[in-house]
N, C-alpha and C positions, 0 to 999 in steps of 0.2 A: 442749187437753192436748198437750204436748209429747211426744217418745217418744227416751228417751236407748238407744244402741242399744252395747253392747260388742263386740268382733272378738275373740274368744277369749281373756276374761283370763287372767292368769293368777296375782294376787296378791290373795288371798282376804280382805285388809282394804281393799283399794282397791276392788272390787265392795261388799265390806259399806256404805262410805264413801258409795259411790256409791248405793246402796239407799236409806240413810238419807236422802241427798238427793232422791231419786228420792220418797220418801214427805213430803218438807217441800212439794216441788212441787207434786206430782200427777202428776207424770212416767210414762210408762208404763216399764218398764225391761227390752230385750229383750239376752238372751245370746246368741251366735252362736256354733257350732260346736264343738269342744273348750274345757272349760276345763280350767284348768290346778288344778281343786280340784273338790272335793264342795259342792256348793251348801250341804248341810247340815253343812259345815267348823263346826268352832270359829270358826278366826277372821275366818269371812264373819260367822258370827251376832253374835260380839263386836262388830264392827266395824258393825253395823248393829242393835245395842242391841234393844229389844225394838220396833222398829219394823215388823219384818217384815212384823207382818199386814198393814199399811196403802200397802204394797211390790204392785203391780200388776208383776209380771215373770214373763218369757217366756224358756223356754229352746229357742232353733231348734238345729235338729240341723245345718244348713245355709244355706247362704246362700241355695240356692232357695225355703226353707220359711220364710224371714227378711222375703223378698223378697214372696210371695203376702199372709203377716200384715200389712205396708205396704203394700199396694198403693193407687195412687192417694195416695200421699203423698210430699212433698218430703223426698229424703233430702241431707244435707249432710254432709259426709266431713271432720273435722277431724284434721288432721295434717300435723307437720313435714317436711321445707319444704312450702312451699303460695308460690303468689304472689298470694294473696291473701288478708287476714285476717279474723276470727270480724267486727270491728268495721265491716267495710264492706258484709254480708249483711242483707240483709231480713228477716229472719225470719217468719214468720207459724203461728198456732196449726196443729196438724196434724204440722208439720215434725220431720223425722226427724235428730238428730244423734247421728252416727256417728264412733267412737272406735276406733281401735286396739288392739293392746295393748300390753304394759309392755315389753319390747323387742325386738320388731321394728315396730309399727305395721302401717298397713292393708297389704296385699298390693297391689303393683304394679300388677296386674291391676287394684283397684278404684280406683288412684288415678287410670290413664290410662280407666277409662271413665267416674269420676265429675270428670274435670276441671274442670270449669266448674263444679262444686258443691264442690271443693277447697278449704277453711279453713283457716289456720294461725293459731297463737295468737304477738305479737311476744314476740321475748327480746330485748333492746336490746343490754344486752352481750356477746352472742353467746358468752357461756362454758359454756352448757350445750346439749343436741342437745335437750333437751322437760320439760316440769313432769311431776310426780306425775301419775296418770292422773284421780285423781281432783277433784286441782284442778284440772284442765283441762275437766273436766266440768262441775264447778260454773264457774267465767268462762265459758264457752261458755252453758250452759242459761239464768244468771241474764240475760243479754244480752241472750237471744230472750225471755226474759219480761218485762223490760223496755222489748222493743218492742211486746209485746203486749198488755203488762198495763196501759199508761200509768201508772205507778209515776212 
């Protein structure tokens, strides 16, 4: 089982989005810190249809409380720029990917201590700064499930 992990979203149909995928998965799905809505929003629940029960998610108050519930897990930090990208990582079951949010992305702090676990997704024509949060989530998680699932 994978565990898709949020940095304080804050746009309550891209968490729904991401729920519902989180429940096609198996995904565990943990929130981190502030979010920018009521879990029990309108349009978290719209946005994640009546899937919810089947939704395994964790809301941390913190990064240290985020940090204890993984422990002993590979956490991998996806966000733009990166020098290196989702398609050249190993993946393996267990492993923790770790999202930003919708506009600022991860905090500084985590991106110079998780460097070497630093992902970026390519945009070839360079005309946009990042995809939807939530399709970035989905390319990222389907990746590592396809290295793991031998699909």
């Amino acid at each position: 089982m994978f565990h898709v992990a949020l940095w304080e979203p804050e746009i309550p149909p891209n968490t729904g989005n991401i729920a519902r995928l989180c429940a096609a998965t198996g995904a565990r799905l943990h929130l981190i810190g502030r979010l920018g809505f009521r879990i029990d929003d309108k349009a978290v629940r719209r946005a994640g249809l009546d899937y919810w029960e089947h939704v395994d998610v964790i809301h941390h108050p913190d990064w240290n409380a985020f940090l204890l519930a993984v422990e002993g897990r590979r956490i991998w930090l996806i966000d733009n720029p990166a020098d290196e990208t989702y398609t050249t990582a190993r993946f393996r079951d267990r492993d923790v990917l770790l999202f930003g949010n919708e506009t600022k992305g991860l905090p500084e702090s985590l991106r110079k201590e998780y460097v070497g676990q630093l992902l970026g997704i390519p945009m070839p024509t360079g005309k946009v700064r990042s995809l939807n949060l939530s399709n970035a989530v989905a390319i990222v998680l389907y990746e590592a499930m396809r290295q793991t699932c031998d699909w």
